[in-house]
C-alpha positions as CSV (number, residue, x, y, z in Angstrom):
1,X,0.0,0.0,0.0
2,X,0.8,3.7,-1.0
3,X,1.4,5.1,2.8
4,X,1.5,8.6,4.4
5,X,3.1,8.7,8.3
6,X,2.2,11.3,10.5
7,X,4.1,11.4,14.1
8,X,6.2,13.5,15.9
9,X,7.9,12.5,19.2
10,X,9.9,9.1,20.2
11,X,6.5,7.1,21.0
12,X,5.7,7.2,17.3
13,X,9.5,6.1,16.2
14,X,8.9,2.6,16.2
15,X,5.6,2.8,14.1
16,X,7.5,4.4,11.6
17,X,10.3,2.2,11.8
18,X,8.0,-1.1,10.9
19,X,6.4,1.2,8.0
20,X,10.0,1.8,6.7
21,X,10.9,-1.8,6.7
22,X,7.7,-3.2,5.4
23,X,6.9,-3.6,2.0
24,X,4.7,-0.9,2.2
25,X,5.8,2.2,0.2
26,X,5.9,5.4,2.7
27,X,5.2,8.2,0.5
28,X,6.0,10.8,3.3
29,X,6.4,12.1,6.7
30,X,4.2,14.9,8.4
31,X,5.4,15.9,11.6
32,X,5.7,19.0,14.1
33,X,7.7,22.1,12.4
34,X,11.6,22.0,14.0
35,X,11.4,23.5,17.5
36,X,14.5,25.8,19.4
37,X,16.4,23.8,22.4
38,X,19.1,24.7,24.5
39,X,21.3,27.7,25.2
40,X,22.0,28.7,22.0
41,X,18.2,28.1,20.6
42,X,19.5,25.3,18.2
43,X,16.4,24.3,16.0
44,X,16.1,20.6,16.6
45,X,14.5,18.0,14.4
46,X,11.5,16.1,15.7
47,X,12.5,12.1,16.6
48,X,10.2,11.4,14.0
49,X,11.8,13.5,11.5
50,X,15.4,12.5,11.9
51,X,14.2,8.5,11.7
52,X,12.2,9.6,8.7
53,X,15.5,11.6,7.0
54,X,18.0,8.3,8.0
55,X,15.4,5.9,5.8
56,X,15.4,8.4,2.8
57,X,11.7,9.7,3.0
58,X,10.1,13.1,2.6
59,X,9.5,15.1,5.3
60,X,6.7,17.3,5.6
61,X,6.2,20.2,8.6
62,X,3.3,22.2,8.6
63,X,2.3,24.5,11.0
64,X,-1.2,23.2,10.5
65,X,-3.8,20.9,8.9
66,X,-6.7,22.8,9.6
67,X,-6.1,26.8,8.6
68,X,-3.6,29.0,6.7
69,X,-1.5,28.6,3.6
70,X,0.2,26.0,4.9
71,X,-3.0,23.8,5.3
72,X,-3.7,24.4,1.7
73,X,-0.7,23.2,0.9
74,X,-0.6,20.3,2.6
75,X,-4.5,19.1,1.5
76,X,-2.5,19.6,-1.8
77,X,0.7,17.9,-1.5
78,X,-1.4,14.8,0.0
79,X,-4.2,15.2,-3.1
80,X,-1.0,14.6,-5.3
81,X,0.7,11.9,-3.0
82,X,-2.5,10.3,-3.3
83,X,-1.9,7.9,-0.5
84,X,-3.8,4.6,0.0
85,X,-3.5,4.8,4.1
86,X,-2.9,7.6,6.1
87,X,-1.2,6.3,9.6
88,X,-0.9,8.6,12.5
89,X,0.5,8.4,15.8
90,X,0.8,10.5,18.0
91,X,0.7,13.5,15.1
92,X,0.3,16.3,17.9
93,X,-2.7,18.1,15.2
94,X,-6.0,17.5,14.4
95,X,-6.8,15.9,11.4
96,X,-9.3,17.9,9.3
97,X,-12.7,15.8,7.8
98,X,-11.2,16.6,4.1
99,X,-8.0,14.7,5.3
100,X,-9.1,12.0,6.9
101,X,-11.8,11.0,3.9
102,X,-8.8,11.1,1.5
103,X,-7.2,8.0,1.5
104,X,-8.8,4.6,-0.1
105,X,-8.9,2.9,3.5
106,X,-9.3,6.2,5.3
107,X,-6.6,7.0,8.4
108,X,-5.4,4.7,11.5
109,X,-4.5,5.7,14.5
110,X,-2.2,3.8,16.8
111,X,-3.1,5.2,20.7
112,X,-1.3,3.9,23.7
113,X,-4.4,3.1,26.2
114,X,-7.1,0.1,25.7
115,X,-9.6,2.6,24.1
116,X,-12.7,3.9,25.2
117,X,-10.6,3.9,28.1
118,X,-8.1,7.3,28.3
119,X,-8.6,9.2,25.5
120,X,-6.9,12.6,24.8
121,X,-3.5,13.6,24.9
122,X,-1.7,11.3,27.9
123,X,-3.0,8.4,28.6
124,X,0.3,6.4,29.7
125,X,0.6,9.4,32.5
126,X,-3.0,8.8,33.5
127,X,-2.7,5.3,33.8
128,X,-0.3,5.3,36.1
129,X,-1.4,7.8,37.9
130,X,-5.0,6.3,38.3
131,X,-3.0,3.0,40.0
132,X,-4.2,1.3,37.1
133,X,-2.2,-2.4,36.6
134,X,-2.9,-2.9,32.6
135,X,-2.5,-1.2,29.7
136,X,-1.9,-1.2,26.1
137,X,-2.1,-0.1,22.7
138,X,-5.2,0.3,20.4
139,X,-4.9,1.0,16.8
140,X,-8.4,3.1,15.5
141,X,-10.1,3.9,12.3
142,X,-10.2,7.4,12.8
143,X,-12.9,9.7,12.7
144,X,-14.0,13.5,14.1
145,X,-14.2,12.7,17.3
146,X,-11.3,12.9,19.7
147,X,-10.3,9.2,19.4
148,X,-13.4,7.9,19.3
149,X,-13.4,5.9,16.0
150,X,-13.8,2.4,15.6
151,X,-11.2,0.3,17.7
152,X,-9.4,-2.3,15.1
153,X,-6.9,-4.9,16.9
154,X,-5.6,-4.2,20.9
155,X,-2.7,-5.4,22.6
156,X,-2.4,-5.7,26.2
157,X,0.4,-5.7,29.0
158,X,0.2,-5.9,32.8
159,X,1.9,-2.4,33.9
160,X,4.7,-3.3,37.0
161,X,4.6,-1.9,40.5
162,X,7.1,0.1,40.2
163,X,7.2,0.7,36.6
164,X,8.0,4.7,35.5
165,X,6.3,6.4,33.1
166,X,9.1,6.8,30.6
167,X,9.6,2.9,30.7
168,X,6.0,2.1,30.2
169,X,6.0,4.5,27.4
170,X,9.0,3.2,25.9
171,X,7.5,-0.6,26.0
172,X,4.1,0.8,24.4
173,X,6.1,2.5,21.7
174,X,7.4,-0.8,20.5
175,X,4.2,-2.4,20.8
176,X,2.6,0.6,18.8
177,X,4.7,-0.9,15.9
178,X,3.7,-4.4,16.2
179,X,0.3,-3.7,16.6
180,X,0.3,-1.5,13.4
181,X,1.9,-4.0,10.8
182,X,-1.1,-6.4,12.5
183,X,-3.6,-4.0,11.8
184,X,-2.1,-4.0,8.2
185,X,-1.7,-7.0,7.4
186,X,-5.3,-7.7,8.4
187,X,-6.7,-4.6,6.6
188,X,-4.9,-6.0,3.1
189,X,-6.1,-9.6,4.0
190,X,-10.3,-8.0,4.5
191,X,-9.9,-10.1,8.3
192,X,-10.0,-6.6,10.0
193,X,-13.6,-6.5,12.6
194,X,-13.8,-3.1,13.3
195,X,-15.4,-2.5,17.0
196,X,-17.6,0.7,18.2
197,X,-16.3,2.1,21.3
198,X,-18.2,2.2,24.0
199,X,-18.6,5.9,25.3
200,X,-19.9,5.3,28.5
201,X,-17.1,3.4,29.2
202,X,-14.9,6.0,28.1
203,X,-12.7,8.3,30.2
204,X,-10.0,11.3,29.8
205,X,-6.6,11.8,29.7
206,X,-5.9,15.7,29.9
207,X,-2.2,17.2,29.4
208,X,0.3,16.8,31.9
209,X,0.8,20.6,34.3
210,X,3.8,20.9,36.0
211,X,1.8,21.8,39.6
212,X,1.1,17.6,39.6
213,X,4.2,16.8,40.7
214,X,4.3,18.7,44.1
215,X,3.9,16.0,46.3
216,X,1.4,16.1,48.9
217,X,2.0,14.3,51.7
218,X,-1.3,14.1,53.5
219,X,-2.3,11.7,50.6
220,X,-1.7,7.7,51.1
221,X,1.4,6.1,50.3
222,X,-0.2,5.0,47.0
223,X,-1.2,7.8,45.8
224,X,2.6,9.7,46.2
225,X,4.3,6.3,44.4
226,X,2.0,6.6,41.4
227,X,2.6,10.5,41.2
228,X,6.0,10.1,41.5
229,X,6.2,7.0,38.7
230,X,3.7,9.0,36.1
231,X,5.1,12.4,36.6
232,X,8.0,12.5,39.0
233,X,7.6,13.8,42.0
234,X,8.9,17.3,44.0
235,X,9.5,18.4,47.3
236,X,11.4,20.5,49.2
237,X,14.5,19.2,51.5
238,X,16.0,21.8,53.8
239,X,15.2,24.9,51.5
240,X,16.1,22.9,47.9
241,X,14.1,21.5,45.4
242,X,13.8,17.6,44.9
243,X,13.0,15.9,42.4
244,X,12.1,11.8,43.2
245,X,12.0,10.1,40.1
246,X,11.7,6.7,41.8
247,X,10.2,5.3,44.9
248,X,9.0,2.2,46.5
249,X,5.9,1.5,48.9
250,X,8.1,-0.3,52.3
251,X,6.4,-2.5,54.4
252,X,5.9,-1.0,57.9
253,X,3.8,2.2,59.2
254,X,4.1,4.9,61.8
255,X,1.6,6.3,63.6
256,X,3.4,9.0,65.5
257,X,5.6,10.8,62.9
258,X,4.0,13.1,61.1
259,X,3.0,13.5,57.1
260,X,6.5,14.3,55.1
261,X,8.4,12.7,57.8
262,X,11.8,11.2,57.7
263,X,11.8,8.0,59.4
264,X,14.6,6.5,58.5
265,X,16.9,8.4,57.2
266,X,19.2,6.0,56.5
267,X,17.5,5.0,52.9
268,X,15.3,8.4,53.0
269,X,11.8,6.2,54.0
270,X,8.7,9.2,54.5
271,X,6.0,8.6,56.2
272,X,2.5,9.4,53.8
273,X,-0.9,10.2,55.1
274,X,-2.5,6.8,55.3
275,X,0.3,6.3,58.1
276,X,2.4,3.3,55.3
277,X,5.8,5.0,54.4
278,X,7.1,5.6,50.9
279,X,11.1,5.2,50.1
280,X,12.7,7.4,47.9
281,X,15.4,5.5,45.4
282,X,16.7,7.9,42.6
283,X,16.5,11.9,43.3
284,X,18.3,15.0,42.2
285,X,18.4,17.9,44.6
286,X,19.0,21.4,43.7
287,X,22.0,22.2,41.8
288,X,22.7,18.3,41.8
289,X,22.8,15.2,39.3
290,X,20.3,12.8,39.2
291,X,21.5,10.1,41.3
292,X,20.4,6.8,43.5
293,X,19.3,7.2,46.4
294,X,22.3,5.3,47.9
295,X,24.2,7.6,46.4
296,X,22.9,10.5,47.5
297,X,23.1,9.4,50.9
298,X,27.0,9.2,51.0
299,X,27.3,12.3,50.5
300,X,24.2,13.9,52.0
301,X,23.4,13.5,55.8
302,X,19.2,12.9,56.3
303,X,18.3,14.1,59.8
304,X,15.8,11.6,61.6
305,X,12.2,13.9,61.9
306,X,13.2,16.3,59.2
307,X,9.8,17.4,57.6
308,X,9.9,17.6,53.7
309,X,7.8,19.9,51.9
């Protein structure tokens, strides 16, 4: 099939990736325009573009798909491509009606949760966040709606205790590809049972804001572990900023320190509002490296009853 990509950061690398080494014949790439990083306001590729320029393919970056010259000329340069499939994952723009009625088999989107379940914009965050212990990827025939087409083949994968966000993420990126050529292969063989979603079923997964992280520690052990492993977690510590990036729910509770309390200070274990205490096990303070916890600790003395926060 005659194939147009459209994807922007790492997630949708992998989908790419299996296009690019299929026998399918990627016509282009649409992603995010180029964006300034860094001191010197370098403009920087998307992933999706430099994996897209190392296989040879055209790259196309429109500020949008919906308004302005540039959406004119990309409903044109599409019209000429004249693309069997559109995929998309994780594009970062809406897809207008005229585009996604272009292609022969319409567009497919490849979305990390098991849809109707967290739609929107971060569902791997949400999932975590929500304590949630499976997951997965759902590729979609896509329509208006915001990701409420028709669901086309799942995958699923049990999510680990103390499994981070960026390692979850990384897993369902790979699994976006396989599910893809799947849904491919299935769509050229006419097996493919497309399957309404459920709205009432459904739920949300709003954008990330950086005022999540602040951890809170009148709120259960749980809750602070699943904040820290979707978002990473902040505090303060004697007048810095930390950041946790990792923690671990210990067995054990105390009932007389208080919320934020440093219990053992030792392997920096806090005591969390549901009286169960949390340990802390790869931070960076204020004007430090990111580092293990053990680390940390050689260098760093933790005062027994310090309060954080």
């Amino acid at each position: 099939m005659k194939i147009v990509f459209m994807g922007t950061p790492d997630f949708a690398v992998p989908c790419l990736k299996a296009l690019a080494e299929s026998d399918h014949s990627v016509e282009a790439v649409f992603t995010q325009p180029d964006k300034p990083k860094g001191r010197g306001y370098k403009m920087i590729p998307t992933p999706v573009k430099a994996s897209a320029l190392e296989y040879g393919l055209t790259v196309h970056q429109p500020l949008s798909l919906r308004k302005g010259d540039d959406a004119v000329e990309a409903m044109e340069t599409l019209k000429s491509l004249a693309p069997d499939l559109i995929v998309v994952t994780a594009y970062g723009q809406i897809l207008p009606k005229e585009v996604l009625e272009l292609p022969k088999y319409g567009c497919i989107n490849i979305h990390a949760s098991l849809l109707p379940a967290y739609r929107g914009a971060a569902p791997i965050n949400w999932c975590i966040l929500n304590g949630e212990t499976r997951t997965g990827v759902t590729s979609m025939q896509m329509s208006e709606g915001l990701d409420t087409g028709d669901m086309l083949i799942k995958s699923e994968t049990e999510i680990g205790e103390n499994e981070t966000y960026a390692e979850l993420y990384e897993r369902l990126s790979v699994m976006g590809g396989e599910v893809l050529l799947k849904t491919l292969t299935a769509l050229e063989e006419g097996t493919l049972a497309p399957e309404k979603q459920d709205d009432s079923l459904s739920s949300y997964s709003p954008m990330i804001r950086k005022e999540m992280s602040a951890l809170d520690f009148s709120k259960s052990a749980g809750e602070l572990h699943n904040t820290i492993r979707g978002v990473t977690g902040f505090t303060m510590l004697g007048g810095k900023r930390l950041k946790i990036f990792r923690s671990e729910i210990v067995s054990g509770e105390s009932d007389s320190a208080k919320n934020g309390e440093i219990v053992n200070p030792s392997d920096f274990t806090v005591k969390c509002g549901d009286g169960k205490l949390l340990k802390f096990t790869e931070i960076q303070l204020e004007g430090s490296k990111r580092m293990k916890t053990e680390d940390f600790l050689r260098g760093k003395k933790l005062e027994k009853g310090e309060i954080l926060g």
